[in-house]
DSSP file (Angstrom, degrees, kcal/mol; ACC not computed):
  #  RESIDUE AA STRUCTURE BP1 BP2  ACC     N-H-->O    O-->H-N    N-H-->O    O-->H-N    TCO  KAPPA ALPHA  PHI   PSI    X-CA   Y-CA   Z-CA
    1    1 A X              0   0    0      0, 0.0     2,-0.4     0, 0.0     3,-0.0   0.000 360.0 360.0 360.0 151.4    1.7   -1.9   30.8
    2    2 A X    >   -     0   0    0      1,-0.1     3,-1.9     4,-0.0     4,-0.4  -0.854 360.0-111.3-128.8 165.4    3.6   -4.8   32.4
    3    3 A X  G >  S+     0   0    0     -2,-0.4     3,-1.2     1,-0.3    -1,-0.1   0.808 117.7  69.3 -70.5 -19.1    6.6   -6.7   30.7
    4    4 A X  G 3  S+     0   0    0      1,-0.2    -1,-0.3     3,-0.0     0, 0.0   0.196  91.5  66.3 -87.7  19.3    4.3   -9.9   30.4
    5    5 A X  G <  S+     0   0    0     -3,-1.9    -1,-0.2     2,-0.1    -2,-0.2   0.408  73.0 106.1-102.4 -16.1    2.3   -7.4   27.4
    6    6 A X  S <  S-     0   0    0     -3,-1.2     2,-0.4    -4,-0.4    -4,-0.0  -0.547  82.0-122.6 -74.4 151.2    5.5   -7.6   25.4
    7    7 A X        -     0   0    0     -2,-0.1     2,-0.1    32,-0.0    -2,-0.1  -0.664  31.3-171.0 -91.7 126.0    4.4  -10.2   22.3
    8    8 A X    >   -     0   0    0     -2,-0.4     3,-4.3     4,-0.1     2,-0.6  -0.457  18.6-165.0-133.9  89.5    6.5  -13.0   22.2
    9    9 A X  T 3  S+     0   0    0      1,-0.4     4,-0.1    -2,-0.1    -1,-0.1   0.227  93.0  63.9 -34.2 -10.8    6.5  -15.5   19.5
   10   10 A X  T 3  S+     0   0    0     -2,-0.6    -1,-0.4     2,-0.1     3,-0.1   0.713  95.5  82.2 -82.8 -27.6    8.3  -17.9   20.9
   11   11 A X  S <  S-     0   0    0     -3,-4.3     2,-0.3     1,-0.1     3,-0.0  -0.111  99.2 -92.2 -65.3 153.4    5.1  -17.8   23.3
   12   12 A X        -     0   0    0      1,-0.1     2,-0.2     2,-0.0    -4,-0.1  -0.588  50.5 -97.2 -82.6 157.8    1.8  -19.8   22.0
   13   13 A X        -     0   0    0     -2,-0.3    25,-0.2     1,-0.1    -1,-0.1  -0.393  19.8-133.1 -76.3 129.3   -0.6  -17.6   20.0
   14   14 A X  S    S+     0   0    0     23,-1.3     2,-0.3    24,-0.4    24,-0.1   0.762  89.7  11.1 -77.1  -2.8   -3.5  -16.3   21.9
   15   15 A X        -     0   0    0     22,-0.4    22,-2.0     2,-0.0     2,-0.5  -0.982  67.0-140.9-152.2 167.3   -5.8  -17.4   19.0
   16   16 A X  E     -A   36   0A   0     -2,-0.3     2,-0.4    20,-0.2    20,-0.2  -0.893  12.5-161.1-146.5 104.0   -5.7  -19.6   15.8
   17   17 A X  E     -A   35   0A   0     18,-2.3    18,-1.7    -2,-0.5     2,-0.3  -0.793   5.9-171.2 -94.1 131.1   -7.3  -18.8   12.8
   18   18 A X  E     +A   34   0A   0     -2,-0.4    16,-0.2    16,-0.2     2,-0.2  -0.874  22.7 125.0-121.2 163.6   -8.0  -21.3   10.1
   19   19 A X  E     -A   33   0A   0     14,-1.4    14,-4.0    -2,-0.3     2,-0.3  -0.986  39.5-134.0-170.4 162.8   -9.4  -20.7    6.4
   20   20 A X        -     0   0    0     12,-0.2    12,-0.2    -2,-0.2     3,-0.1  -0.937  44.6 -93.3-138.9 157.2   -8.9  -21.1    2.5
   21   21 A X        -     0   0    0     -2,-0.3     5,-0.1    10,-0.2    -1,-0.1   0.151  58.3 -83.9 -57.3 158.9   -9.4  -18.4    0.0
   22   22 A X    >>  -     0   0    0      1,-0.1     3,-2.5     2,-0.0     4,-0.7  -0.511  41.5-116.7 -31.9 130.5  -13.1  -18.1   -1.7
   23   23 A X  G >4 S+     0   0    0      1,-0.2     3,-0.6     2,-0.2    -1,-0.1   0.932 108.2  66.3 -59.8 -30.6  -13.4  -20.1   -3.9
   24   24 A X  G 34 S+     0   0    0      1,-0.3    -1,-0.2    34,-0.0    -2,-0.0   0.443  99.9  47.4 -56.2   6.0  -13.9  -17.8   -6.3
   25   25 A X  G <4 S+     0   0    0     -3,-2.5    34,-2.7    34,-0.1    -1,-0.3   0.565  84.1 114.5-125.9  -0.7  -10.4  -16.2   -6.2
   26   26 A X  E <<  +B   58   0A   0     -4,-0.7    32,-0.3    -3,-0.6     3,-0.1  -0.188  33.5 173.6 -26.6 132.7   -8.5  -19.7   -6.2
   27   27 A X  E     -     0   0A   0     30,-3.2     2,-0.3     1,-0.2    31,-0.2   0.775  64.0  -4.0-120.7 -53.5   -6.8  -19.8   -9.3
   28   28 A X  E    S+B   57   0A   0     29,-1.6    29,-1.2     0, 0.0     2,-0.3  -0.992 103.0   0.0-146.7 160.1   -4.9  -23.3   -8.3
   29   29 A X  E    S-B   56   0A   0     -2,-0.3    27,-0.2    27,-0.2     2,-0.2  -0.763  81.4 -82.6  80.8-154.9   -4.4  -25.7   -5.7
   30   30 A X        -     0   0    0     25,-1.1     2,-3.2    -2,-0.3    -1,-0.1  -0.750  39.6-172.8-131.3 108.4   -6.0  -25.5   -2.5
   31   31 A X        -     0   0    0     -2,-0.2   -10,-0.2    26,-0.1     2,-0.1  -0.348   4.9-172.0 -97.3  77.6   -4.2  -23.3   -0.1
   32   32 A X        -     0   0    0     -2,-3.2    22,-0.4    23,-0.2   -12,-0.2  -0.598  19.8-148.0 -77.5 131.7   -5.8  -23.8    3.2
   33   33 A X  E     -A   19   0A   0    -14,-4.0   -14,-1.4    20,-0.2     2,-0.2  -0.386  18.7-158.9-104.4 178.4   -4.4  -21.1    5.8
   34   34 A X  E     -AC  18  52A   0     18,-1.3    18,-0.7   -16,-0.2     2,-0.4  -0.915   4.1-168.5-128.8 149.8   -3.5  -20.2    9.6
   35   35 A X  E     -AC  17  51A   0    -18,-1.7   -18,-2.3    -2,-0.2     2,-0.5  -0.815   7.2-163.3-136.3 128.3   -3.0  -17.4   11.5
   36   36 A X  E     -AC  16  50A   0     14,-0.9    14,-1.0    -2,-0.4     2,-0.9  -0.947  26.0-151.9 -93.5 113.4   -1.5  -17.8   15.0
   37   37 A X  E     + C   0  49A   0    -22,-2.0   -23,-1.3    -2,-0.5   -22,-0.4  -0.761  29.5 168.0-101.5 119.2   -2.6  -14.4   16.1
   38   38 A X  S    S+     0   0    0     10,-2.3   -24,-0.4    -2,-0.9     2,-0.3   0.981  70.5  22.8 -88.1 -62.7    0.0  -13.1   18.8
   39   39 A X        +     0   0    0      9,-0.8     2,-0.5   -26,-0.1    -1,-0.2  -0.819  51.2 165.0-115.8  59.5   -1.4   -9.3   18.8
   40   40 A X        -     0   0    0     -2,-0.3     2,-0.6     7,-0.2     7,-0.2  -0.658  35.0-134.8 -56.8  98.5   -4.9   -7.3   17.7
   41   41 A X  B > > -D   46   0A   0      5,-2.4     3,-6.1    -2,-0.5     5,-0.5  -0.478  26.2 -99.1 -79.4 145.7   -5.2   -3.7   19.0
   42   42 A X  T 3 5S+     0   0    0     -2,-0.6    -1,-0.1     1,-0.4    -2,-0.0   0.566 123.4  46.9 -11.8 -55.3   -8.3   -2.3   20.6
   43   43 A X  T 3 5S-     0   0    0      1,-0.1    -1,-0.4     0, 0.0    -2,-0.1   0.712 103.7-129.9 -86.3   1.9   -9.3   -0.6   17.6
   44   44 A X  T < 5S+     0   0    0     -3,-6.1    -2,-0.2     2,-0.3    -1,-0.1   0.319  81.5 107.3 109.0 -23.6   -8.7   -3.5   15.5
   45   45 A X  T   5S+     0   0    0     -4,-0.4    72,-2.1    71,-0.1     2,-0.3   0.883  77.5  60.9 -64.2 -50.4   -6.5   -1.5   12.7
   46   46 A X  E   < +DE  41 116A   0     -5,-0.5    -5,-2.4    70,-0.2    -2,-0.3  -0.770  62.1 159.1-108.0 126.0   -3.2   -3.3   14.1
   47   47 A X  E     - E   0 115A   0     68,-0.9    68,-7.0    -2,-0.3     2,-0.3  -0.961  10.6-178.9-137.9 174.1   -2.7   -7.2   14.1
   48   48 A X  E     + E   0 114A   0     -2,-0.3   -10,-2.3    66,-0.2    -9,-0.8  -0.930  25.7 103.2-159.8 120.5    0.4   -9.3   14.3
   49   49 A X  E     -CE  37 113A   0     64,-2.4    64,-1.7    -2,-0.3     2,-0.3  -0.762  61.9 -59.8-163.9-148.6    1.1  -13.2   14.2
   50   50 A X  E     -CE  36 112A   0    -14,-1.0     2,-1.0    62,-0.3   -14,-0.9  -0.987  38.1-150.2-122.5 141.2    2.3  -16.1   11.8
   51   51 A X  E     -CE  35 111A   0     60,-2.4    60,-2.3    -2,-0.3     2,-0.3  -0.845   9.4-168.6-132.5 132.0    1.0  -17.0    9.0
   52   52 A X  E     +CE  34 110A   0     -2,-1.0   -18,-1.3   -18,-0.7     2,-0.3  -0.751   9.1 171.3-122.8 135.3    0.9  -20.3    7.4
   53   53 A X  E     - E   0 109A   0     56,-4.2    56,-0.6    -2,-0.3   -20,-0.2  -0.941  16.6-152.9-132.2 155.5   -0.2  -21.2    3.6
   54   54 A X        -     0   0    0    -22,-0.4    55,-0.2    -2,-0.3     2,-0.2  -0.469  60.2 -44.5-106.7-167.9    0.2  -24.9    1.6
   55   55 A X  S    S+     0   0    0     -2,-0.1   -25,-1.1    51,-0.1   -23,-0.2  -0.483  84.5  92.8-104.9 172.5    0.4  -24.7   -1.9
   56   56 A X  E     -B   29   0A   0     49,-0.5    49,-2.4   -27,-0.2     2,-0.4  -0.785  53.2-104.1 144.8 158.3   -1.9  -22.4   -4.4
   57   57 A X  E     +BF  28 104A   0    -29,-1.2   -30,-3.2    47,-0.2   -29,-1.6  -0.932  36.9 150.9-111.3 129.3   -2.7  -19.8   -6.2
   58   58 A X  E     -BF  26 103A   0     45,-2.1    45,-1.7    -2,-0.4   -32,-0.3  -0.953  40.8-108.2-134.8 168.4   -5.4  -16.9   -5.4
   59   59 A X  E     - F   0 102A   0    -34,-2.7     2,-0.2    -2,-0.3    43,-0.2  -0.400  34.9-152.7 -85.4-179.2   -5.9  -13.3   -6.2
   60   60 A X  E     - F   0 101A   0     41,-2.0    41,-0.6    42,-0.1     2,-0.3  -0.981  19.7-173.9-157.6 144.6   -5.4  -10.7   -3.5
   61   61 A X  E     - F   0 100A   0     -2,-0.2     2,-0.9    39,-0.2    39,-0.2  -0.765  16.9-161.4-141.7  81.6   -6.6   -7.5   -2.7
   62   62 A X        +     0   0    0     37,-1.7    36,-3.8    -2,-0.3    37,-0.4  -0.425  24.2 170.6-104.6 126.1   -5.1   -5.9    0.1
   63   63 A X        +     0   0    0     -2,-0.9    55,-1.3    34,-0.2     2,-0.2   0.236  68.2  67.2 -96.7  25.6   -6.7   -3.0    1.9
   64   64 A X  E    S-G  117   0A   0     53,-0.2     2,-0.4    32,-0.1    53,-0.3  -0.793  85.5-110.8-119.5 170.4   -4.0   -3.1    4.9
   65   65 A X  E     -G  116   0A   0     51,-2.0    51,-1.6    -2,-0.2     2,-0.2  -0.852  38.2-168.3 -85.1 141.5   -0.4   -2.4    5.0
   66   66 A X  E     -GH 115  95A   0     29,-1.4    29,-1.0    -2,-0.4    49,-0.2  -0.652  17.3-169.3-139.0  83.0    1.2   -5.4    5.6
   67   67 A X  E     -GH 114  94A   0     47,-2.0    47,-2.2    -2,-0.2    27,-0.2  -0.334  22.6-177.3 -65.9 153.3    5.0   -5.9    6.5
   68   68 A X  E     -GH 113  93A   0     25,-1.2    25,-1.0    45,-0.2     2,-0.4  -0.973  24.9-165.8-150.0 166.2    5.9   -9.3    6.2
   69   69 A X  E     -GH 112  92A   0     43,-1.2    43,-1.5    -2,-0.2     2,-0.3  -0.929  24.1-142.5-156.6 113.8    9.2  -11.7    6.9
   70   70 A X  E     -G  111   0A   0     21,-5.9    20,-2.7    -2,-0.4    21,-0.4  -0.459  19.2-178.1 -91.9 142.5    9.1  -15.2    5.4
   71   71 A X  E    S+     0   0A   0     39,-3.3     2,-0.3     1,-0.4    40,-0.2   0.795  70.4  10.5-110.4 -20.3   10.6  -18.1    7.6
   72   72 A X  E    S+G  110   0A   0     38,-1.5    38,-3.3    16,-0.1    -1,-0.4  -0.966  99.6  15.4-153.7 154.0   10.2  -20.9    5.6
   73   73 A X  E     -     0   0A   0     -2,-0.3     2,-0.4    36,-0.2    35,-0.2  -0.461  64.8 -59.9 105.5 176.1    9.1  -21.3    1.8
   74   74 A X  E     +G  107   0A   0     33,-1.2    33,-1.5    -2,-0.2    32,-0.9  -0.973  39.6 162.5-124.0 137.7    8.6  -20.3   -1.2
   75   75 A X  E     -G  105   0A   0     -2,-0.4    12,-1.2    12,-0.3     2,-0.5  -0.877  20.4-153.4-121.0 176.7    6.2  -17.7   -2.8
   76   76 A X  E     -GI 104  86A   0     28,-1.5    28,-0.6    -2,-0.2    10,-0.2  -0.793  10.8-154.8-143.7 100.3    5.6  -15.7   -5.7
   77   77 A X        -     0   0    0      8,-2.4     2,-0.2    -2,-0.5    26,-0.1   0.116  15.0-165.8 -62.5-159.1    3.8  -12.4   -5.8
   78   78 A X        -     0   0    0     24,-0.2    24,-0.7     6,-0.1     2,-0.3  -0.777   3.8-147.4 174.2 104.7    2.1  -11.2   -9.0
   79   79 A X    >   -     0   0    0      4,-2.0     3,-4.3    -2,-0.2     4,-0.3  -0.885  35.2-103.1-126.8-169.9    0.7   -8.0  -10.2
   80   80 A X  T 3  S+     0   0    0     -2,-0.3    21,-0.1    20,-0.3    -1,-0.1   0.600 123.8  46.7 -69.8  -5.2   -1.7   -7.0  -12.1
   81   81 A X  T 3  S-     0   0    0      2,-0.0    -1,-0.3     0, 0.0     3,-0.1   0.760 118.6-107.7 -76.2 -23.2    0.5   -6.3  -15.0
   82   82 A X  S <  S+     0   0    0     -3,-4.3    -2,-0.2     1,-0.3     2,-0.1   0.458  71.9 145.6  90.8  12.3    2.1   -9.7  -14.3
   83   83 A X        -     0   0    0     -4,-0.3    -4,-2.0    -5,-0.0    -1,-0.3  -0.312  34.0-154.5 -53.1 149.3    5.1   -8.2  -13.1
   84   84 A X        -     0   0    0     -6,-0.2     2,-0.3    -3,-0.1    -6,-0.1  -0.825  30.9-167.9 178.3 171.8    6.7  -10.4  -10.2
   85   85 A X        -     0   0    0     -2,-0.3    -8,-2.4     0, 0.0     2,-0.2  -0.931  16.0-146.6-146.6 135.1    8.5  -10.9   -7.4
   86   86 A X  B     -I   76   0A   0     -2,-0.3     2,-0.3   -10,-0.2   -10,-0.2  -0.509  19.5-177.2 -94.9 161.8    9.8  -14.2   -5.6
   87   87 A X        +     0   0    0    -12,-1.2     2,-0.3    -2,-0.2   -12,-0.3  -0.812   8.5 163.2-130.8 171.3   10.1  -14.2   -1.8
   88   88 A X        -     0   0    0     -2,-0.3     3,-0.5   -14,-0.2     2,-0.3  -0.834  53.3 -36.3-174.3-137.9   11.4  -17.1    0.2
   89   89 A X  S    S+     0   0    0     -2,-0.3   -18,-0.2     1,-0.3     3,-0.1  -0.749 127.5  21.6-122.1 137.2   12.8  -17.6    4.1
   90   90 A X  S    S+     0   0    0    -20,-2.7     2,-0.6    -2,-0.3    -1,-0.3   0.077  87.7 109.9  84.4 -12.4   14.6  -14.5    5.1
   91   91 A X        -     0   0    0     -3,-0.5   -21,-5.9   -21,-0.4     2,-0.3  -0.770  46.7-166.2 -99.0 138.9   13.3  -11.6    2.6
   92   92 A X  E     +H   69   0A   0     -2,-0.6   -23,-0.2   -23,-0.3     2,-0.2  -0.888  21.0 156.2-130.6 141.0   11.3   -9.2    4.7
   93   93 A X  E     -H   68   0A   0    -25,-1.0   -25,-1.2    -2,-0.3     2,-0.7  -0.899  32.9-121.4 178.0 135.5    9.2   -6.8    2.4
   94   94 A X  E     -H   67   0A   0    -27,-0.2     2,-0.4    -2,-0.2   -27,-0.2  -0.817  11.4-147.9-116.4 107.8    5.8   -4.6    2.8
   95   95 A X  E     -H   66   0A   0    -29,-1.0   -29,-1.4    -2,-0.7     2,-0.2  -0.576  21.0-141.4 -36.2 102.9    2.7   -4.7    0.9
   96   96 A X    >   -     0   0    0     -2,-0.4     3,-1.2   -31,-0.2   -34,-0.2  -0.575  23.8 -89.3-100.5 172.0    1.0   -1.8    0.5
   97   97 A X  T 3  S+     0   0    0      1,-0.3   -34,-0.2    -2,-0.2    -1,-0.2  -0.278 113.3  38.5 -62.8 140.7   -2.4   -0.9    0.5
   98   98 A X  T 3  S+     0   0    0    -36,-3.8     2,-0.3     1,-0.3    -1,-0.3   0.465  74.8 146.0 105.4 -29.4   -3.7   -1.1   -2.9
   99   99 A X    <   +     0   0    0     -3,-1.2   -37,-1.7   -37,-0.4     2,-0.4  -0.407  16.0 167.0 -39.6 102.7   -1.9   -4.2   -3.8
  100  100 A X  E     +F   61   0A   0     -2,-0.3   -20,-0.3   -39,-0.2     2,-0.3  -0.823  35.9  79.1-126.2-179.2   -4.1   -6.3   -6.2
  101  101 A X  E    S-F   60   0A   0    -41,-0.6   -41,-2.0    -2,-0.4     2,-0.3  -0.959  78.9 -61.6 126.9-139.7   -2.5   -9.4   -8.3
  102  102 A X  E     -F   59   0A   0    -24,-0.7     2,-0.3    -2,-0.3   -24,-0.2  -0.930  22.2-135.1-143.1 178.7   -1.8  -13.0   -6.6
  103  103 A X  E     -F   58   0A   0    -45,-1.7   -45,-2.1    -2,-0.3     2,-0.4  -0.988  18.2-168.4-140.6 116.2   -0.3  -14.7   -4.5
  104  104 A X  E     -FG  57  76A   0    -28,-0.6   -28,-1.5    -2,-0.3     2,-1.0  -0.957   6.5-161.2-142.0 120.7    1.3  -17.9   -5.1
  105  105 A X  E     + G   0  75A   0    -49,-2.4   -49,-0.5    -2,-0.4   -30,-0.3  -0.508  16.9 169.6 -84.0  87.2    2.6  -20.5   -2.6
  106  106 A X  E     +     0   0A   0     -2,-1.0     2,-0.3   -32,-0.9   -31,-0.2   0.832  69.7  19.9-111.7  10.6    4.8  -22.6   -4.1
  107  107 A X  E    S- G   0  74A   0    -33,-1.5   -33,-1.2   -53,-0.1    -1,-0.1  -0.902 113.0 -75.0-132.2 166.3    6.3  -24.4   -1.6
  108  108 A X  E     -     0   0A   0     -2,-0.3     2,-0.3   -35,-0.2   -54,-0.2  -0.267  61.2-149.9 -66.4 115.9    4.3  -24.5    2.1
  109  109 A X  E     -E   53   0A   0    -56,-0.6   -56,-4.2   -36,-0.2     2,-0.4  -0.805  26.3-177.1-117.7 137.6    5.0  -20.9    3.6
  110  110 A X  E     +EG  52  72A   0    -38,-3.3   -39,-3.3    -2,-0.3   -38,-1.5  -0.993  21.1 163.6-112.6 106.2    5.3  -19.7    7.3
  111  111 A X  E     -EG  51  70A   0    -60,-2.3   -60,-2.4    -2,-0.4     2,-0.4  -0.962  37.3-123.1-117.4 147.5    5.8  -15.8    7.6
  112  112 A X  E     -EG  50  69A   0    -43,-1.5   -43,-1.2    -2,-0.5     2,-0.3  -0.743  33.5-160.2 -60.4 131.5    5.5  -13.2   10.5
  113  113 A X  E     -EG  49  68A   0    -64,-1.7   -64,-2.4    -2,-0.4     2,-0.5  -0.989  24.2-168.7-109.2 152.1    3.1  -10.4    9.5
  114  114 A X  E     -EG  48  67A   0    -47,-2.2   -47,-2.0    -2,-0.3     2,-1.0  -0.873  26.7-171.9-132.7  88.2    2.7   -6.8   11.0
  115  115 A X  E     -EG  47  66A   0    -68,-7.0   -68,-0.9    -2,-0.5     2,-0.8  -0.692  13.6-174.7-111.7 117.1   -0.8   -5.7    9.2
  116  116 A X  E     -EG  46  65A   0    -51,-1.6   -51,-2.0    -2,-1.0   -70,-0.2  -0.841  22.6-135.8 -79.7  88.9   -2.1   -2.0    9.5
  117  117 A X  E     - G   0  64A   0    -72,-2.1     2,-0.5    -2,-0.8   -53,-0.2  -0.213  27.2-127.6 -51.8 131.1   -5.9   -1.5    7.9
  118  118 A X        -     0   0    0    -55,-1.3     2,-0.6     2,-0.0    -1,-0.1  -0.910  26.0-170.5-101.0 129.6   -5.6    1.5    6.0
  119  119 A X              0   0    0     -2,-0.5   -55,-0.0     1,-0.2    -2,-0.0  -0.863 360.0 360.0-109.4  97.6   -8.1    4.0    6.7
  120  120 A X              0   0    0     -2,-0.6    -1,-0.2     0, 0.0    -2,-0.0   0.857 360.0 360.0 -90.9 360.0   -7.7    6.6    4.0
Protein backbone atom coordinates (compact mmCIF):
# COMPACT_ATOMS: atom_id res chain seq x y z
CA UNK A 1 0.00 0.00 0.00
CA UNK A 2 1.18 3.50 -0.85
CA UNK A 3 -0.03 6.80 0.89
CA UNK A 4 -1.87 7.82 -2.48
CA UNK A 5 -4.44 4.51 -1.38
CA UNK A 6 -5.55 6.58 1.60
CA UNK A 7 -9.35 7.76 0.54
CA UNK A 8 -9.67 11.27 0.54
CA UNK A 9 -12.84 13.09 0.17
CA UNK A 10 -11.70 16.17 -0.51
CA UNK A 11 -10.33 14.17 -3.72
CA UNK A 12 -12.92 13.62 -6.69
CA UNK A 13 -14.88 10.31 -6.47
CA UNK A 14 -13.52 7.51 -8.53
CA UNK A 15 -17.12 6.86 -9.75
CA UNK A 16 -20.63 8.50 -9.68
CA UNK A 17 -23.61 6.70 -9.24
CA UNK A 18 -27.02 8.07 -10.19
CA UNK A 19 -30.58 6.56 -9.42
CA UNK A 20 -34.19 7.04 -7.86
CA UNK A 21 -35.93 4.54 -5.62
CA UNK A 22 -38.40 1.89 -7.61
CA UNK A 23 -41.10 3.16 -8.05
CA UNK A 24 -42.77 1.02 -6.22
CA UNK A 25 -41.30 1.88 -2.82
CA UNK A 26 -41.80 5.79 -3.41
CA UNK A 27 -44.16 6.90 -1.06
CA UNK A 28 -43.69 10.82 -2.04
CA UNK A 29 -41.85 13.08 -4.05
CA UNK A 30 -39.21 12.10 -6.32
CA UNK A 31 -35.89 11.62 -4.68
CA UNK A 32 -33.50 11.09 -7.36
CA UNK A 33 -29.99 10.04 -5.82
CA UNK A 34 -25.93 10.10 -6.09
CA UNK A 35 -23.25 8.23 -4.82
CA UNK A 36 -19.78 9.69 -5.27
CA UNK A 37 -18.18 6.40 -4.57
CA UNK A 38 -14.56 7.06 -3.00
CA UNK A 39 -13.98 3.27 -1.84
CA UNK A 40 -15.38 -0.52 -2.86
CA UNK A 41 -13.26 -3.43 -1.48
CA UNK A 42 -12.24 -6.40 -3.53
CA UNK A 43 -14.87 -8.46 -2.19
CA UNK A 44 -17.38 -5.97 -2.64
CA UNK A 45 -18.87 -6.23 1.22
CA UNK A 46 -17.16 -2.66 2.04
CA UNK A 47 -18.07 0.60 0.20
CA UNK A 48 -17.62 4.26 1.19
CA UNK A 49 -18.52 7.64 -0.50
CA UNK A 50 -21.21 10.63 -0.33
CA UNK A 51 -24.42 10.31 -0.74
CA UNK A 52 -26.79 12.83 -2.10
CA UNK A 53 -30.87 12.65 -2.01
CA UNK A 54 -33.57 15.66 -3.06
CA UNK A 55 -36.72 15.51 -1.44
CA UNK A 56 -39.05 12.18 -0.85
CA UNK A 57 -40.21 9.54 0.77
CA UNK A 58 -39.45 5.69 0.18
CA UNK A 59 -39.32 2.57 2.14
CA UNK A 60 -36.01 0.94 2.91
CA UNK A 61 -34.78 -2.31 3.58
CA UNK A 62 -31.25 -2.47 4.52
CA UNK A 63 -29.26 -5.61 4.33
CA UNK A 64 -25.82 -3.73 5.04
CA UNK A 65 -24.50 -1.96 8.08
CA UNK A 66 -24.39 1.33 7.36
CA UNK A 67 -22.64 4.12 9.43
CA UNK A 68 -23.57 7.34 8.23
CA UNK A 69 -22.64 11.36 9.06
CA UNK A 70 -25.05 13.87 7.53
CA UNK A 71 -23.41 17.22 6.18
CA UNK A 72 -26.08 19.08 5.05
CA UNK A 73 -30.02 18.56 5.46
CA UNK A 74 -32.66 17.27 6.79
CA UNK A 75 -34.07 13.67 7.19
CA UNK A 76 -36.37 11.66 8.96
CA UNK A 77 -36.07 7.92 9.57
CA UNK A 78 -39.14 5.78 10.19
CA UNK A 79 -39.81 2.33 11.47
CA UNK A 80 -41.93 0.04 10.97
CA UNK A 81 -43.80 0.77 14.07
CA UNK A 82 -43.67 4.41 13.13
CA UNK A 83 -41.31 5.14 15.66
CA UNK A 84 -38.79 7.97 14.46
CA UNK A 85 -35.83 9.67 14.46
CA UNK A 86 -34.79 13.16 12.85
CA UNK A 87 -31.17 13.42 11.58
CA UNK A 88 -29.73 16.67 10.11
CA UNK A 89 -25.86 18.05 9.37
CA UNK A 90 -23.67 16.83 12.11
CA UNK A 91 -25.48 13.68 13.73
CA UNK A 92 -23.47 10.57 12.80
CA UNK A 93 -25.52 7.34 13.55
CA UNK A 94 -25.49 3.52 12.18
CA UNK A 95 -28.12 1.56 10.58
CA UNK A 96 -28.15 -1.83 11.16
CA UNK A 97 -28.83 -4.67 9.20
CA UNK A 98 -32.40 -5.46 9.39
CA UNK A 99 -33.59 -1.93 9.35
CA UNK A 100 -36.94 -1.79 7.47
CA UNK A 101 -39.28 1.52 7.66
CA UNK A 102 -38.53 4.82 5.46
CA UNK A 103 -36.58 7.20 4.74
CA UNK A 104 -37.63 10.69 4.32
CA UNK A 105 -35.63 13.61 2.88
CA UNK A 106 -36.98 16.61 3.81
CA UNK A 107 -34.81 19.04 2.95
CA UNK A 108 -31.96 17.98 0.00
CA UNK A 109 -29.40 15.69 1.97
CA UNK A 110 -25.58 15.06 1.51
CA UNK A 111 -24.06 12.43 3.93
CA UNK A 112 -20.74 10.28 4.14
CA UNK A 113 -21.56 6.62 4.33
CA UNK A 114 -19.37 3.61 5.58
CA UNK A 115 -21.64 0.45 4.30
CA UNK A 116 -20.73 -3.15 5.36
CA UNK A 117 -23.12 -6.03 3.52
CA UNK A 118 -23.97 -8.25 6.06
CA UNK A 119 -23.31 -11.80 5.43
CA UNK A 120 -24.98 -13.63 8.28
Amino acid sequence: MRILDIVDYSQPAKETLEWEPKPEVVLSGRPRQSADMHFTSPCGQLSTGIWTSERGCWRVNFTENEYCEILEGVSVLRDESGAEKTVRAGDRFLIPAGFQGTWEVVEPCRKVFVSVEFKG
